[in-house]
N, C-alpha and C positions, 0 to 999 in steps of 0.2 A: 753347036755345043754351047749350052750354058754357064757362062760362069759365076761360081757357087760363091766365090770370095767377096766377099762386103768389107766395107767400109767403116767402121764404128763411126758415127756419129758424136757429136758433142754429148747431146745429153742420154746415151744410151750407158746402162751402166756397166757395160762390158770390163773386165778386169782381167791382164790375162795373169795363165798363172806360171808363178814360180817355185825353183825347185826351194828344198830345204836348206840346202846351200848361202843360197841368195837371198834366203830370210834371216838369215843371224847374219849375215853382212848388212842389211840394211840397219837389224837392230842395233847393233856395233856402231854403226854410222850414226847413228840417233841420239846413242848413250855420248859419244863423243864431242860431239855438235855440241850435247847439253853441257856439259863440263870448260868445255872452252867458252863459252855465252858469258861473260858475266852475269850475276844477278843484282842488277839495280837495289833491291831491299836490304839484302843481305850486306852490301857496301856501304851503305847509311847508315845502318847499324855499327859494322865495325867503325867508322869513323865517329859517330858519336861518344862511343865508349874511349878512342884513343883521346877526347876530348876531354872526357872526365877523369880520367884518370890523371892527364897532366896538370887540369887544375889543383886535382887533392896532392899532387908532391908539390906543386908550389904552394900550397896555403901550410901544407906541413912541416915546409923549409920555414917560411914566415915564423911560424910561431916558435920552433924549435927555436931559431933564431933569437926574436923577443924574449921569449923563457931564460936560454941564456945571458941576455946582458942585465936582467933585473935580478934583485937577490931574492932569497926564499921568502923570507917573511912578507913580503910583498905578494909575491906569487900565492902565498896560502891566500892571505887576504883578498885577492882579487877571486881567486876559487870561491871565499867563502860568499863574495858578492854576489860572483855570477850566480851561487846556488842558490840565493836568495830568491836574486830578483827573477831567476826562472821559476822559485816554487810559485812564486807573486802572481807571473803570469797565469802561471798552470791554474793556480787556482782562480783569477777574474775573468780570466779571457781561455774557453776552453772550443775549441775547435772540433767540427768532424772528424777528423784524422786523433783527434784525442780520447775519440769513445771506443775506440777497436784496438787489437793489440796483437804481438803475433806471439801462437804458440804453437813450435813446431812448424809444419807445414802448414796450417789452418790461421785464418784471421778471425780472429770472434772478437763481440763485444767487452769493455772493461767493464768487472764488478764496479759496482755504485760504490760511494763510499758512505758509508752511515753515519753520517756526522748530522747529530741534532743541534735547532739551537735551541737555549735555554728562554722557557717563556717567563714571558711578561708576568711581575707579581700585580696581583691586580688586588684593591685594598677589597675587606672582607664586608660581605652583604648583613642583612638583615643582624644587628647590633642593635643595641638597645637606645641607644638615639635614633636612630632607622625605624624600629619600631614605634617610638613615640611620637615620631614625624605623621605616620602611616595612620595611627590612631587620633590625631587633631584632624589632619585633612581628610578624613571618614566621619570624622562626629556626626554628632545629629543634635546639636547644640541650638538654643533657638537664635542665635547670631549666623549659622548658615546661612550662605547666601549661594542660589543655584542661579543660571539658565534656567527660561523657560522652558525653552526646547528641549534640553538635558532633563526637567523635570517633567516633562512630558512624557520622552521614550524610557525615562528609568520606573517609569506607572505604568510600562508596558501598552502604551496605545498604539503607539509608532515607532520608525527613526526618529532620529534629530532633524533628517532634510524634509522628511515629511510635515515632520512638528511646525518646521517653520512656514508649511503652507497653510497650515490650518492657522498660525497666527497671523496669516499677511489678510485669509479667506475672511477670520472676527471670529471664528468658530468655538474661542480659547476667552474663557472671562477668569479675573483674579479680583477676587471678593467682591464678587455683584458688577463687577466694570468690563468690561468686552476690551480686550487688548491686541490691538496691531502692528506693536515694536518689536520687531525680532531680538534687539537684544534685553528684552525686559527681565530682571529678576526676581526671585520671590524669594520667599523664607519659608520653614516646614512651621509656620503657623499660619501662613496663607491661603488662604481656601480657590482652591483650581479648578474651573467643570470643563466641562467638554460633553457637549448634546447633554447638560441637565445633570450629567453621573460627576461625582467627587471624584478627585484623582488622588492618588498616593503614592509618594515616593520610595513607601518602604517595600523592604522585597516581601513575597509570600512566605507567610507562616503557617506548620499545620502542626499540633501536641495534641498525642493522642495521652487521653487521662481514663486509671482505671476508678470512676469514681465510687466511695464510699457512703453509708448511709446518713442522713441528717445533714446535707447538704444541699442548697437549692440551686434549681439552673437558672441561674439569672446572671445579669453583669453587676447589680447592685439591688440593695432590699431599704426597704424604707423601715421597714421594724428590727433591722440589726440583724437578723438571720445570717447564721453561715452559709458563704454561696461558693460554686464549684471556683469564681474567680479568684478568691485565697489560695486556692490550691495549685493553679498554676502563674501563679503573683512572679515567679522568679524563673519562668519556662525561657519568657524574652521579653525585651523591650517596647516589641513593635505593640501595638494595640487588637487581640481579638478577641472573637467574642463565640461561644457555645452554638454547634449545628444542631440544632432539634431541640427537644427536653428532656429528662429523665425522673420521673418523682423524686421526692425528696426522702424515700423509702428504699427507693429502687439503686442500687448498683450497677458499676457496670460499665461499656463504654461510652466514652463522650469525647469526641472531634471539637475544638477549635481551630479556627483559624480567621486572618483579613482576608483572603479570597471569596471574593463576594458573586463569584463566579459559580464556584465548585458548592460552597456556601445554597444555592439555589439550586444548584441541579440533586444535592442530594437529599433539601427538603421539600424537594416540590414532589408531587403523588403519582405526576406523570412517569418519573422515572423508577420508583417501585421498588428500590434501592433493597438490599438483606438485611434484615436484622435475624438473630440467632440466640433465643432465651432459655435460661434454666429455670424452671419453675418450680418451687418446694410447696407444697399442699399440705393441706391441714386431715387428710384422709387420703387412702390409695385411691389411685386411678386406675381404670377400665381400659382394653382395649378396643370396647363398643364404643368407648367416649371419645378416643384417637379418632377413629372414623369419623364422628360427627365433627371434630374440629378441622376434619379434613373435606368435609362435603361440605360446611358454613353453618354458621349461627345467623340465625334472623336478631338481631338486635336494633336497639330503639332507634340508632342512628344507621342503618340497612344491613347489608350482609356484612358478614366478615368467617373470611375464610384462611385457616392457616394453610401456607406452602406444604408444610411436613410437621410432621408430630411423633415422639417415639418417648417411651419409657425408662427411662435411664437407671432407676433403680429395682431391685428384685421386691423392696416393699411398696413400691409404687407411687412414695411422696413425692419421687421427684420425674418429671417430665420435662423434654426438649420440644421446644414450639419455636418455627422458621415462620417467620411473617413477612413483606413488605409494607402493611399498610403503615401509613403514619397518625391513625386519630388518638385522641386522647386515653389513656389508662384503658388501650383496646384488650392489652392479654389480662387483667383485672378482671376488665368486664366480662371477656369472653370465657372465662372459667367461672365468674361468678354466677355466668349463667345457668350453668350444668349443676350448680348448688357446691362450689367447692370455696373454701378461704388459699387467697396466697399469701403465705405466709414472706418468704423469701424470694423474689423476685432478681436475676442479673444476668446483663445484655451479655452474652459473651464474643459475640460477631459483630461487627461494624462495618457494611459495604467491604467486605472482604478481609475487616483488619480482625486483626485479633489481640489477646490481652496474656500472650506467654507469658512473654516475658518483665510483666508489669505488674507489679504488686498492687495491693488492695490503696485508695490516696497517692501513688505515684500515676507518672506521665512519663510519656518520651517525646521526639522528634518523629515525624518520616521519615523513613529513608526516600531517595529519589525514586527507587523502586516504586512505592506504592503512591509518591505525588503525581507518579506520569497517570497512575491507574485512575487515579481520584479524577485529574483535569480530562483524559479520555474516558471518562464514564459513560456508556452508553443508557439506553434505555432497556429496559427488560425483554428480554425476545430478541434482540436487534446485535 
């Protein structure tokens, strides 16, 4: 016979079982156990608290105490300290625990409080001693006394740091003498070169003028004539001078400016620049004769051909003629050729400017608008 009964081993996980009985007695047993155990935590706790609380009766015997053997008026007075010197702290010395606050059940942050401070009076600008200050140290007085190098980069060549390389380099002559003092000064009657070219300290000027008849383009006349420089005599200060010509017939626009830059590219032929004429004739015009001024004239000084050409009038004296060239009395000649008289001649376009707003003998300013247009001037086609 074999016997069937084993052993449970150690690690066999055999359980035996019990009734229903013997299960709610073990748990009974359990619950009991727990109850009797002390709980270490929960004894810390209540001793701590019996802690606290005996200190707050004695410190509220103390003051009850105190309170009583002092009289009132004293008692208000030391209140009225203590709420001082607590507002005192509250407000230089504010703490973490001083941003939150409780409301209800919830801790949230304390409103800010909006308290500005009052600014600073700061004494008042631009007054009229302020401004006369502004006005001497700007002059243009011939006692000015500049920096080189400040006279240098305000002519627009350079920096200042650069200026001073080019005066250490010799590159910088002041009236015929080659100067390598970085702190040398000059005066605005000094004469400045750099590679051979005059310098100028003034800013760029540009007045556009709508000029009138019996006027000549010049800066000065040796027979007393009226010249277009009367007319802009009170434009500015700076010194310019007339881009191109106009007859002394002829109306219409005329650019000055010191931009000796802009100055060049708009009279030199390479750049082909607009002009845009109203022309009054002494007899109607044809629109066989438009075409020819649009296909070219053979004239004694070679071709000349108008851009565009149109009719402007229903009687036909008067015609629109778009040119670039710059020769001499070209739209004169080039209608004189066809057998016609110009009677009235005037430029209404200037490189893009125009004469709206500019009466017959007046002028204006640029705006920046059309100085950026003028100094990126391209070439025709490009």
């Amino acid at each position: 016979m074999k016997n069937n009964d084993k052993k449970p081993t150690k690690n066999s996980a055999f359980k035996p079982k019990l009734k229903s009985t013997e299960k709610g007695n073990l748990k009974s047993n359990r619950f009991a156990k727990a109850k009797n155990k002390p709980n270490p935590h929960f004894e810390k706790k209540k001793q701590d608290e019996k802690i606290r609380r005996e200190k707050r009766q004695q410190e509220n015997k103390t003051t009850n105490s105190s309170k009583s053997q002092e009289p009132k008026s004293r008692q208000e007075s030391t209140k009225r300290t203590e709420k001082k010197e607590s507002y005192k702290n509250s407000k230089n010395e504010k703490t973490s625990e001083d941003r939150f606050e409780r409301r209800g059940k919830k801790t949230v942050f304390k409103k800010a409080d909006k308290k500005f401070e009052r600014p600073v009076r700061v004494a008042a600008k631009n007054t009229s001693a302020d401004k006369a200050k502004e006005k001497s140290s700007y002059s243009s007085g011939a006692n000015e006394i500049w920096r080189l190098n400040r006279y240098i980069s305000n002519s627009g060549v350079c920096s200042r740091r650069e200026a001073d390389n080019l005066i250490a380099k010799g590159e910088i002559s002041v009236n015929g003498k080659v100067v390598k003092e970085l702190g040398f000064k000059v005066r605005p009657t000094d004469e400045v070169k750099y590679k051979g070219k005059v310098l100028r300290k003034e800013k760029p000027v540009y007045v556009l003028l709508n000029k009138p008849k019996d006027f000549i383009t010049t800066t000065s006349d040796p027979k007393g004539r009226k010249t277009v420089m009367d007319l802009v005599r009170k434009a500015t200060t700076e010194r310019i001078y007339p881009v191109g010509r106009l007859d002394r017939n002829t109306t219409g626009l005329l650019l000055f400016t010191n931009d000796g830059e802009v100055a060049k590219k708009l009279s030199h032929p390479s750049y082909e620049v607009q002009k845009i004429y109203r022309v009054t004739l002494d007899k109607p015009f044809s629109e066989e004769e438009i075409e020819q001024l649009k296909a070219g004239l053979e004239l004694e000084d070679g071709l000349a051909k108008a851009d565009g050409a149109a009719i402007l009038d229903p009687d036909g004296l008067s015609v629109g003629i778009e040119l670039h060239m710059g020769k001499n009395r070209i739209v004169r000649r080039m209608f004189a050729h066809l057998g016609y008289e110009v009677i009235r001649l005037d430029r209404t376009v200037y490189a893009g400017l125009t004469k709206e707003t500019i009466g017959r003998g007046q002028y204006r300013l640029l705006n920046e608008r059309e100085i950026i247009r003028l100094r990126f001037f391209n070439k025709r086609g490009q």
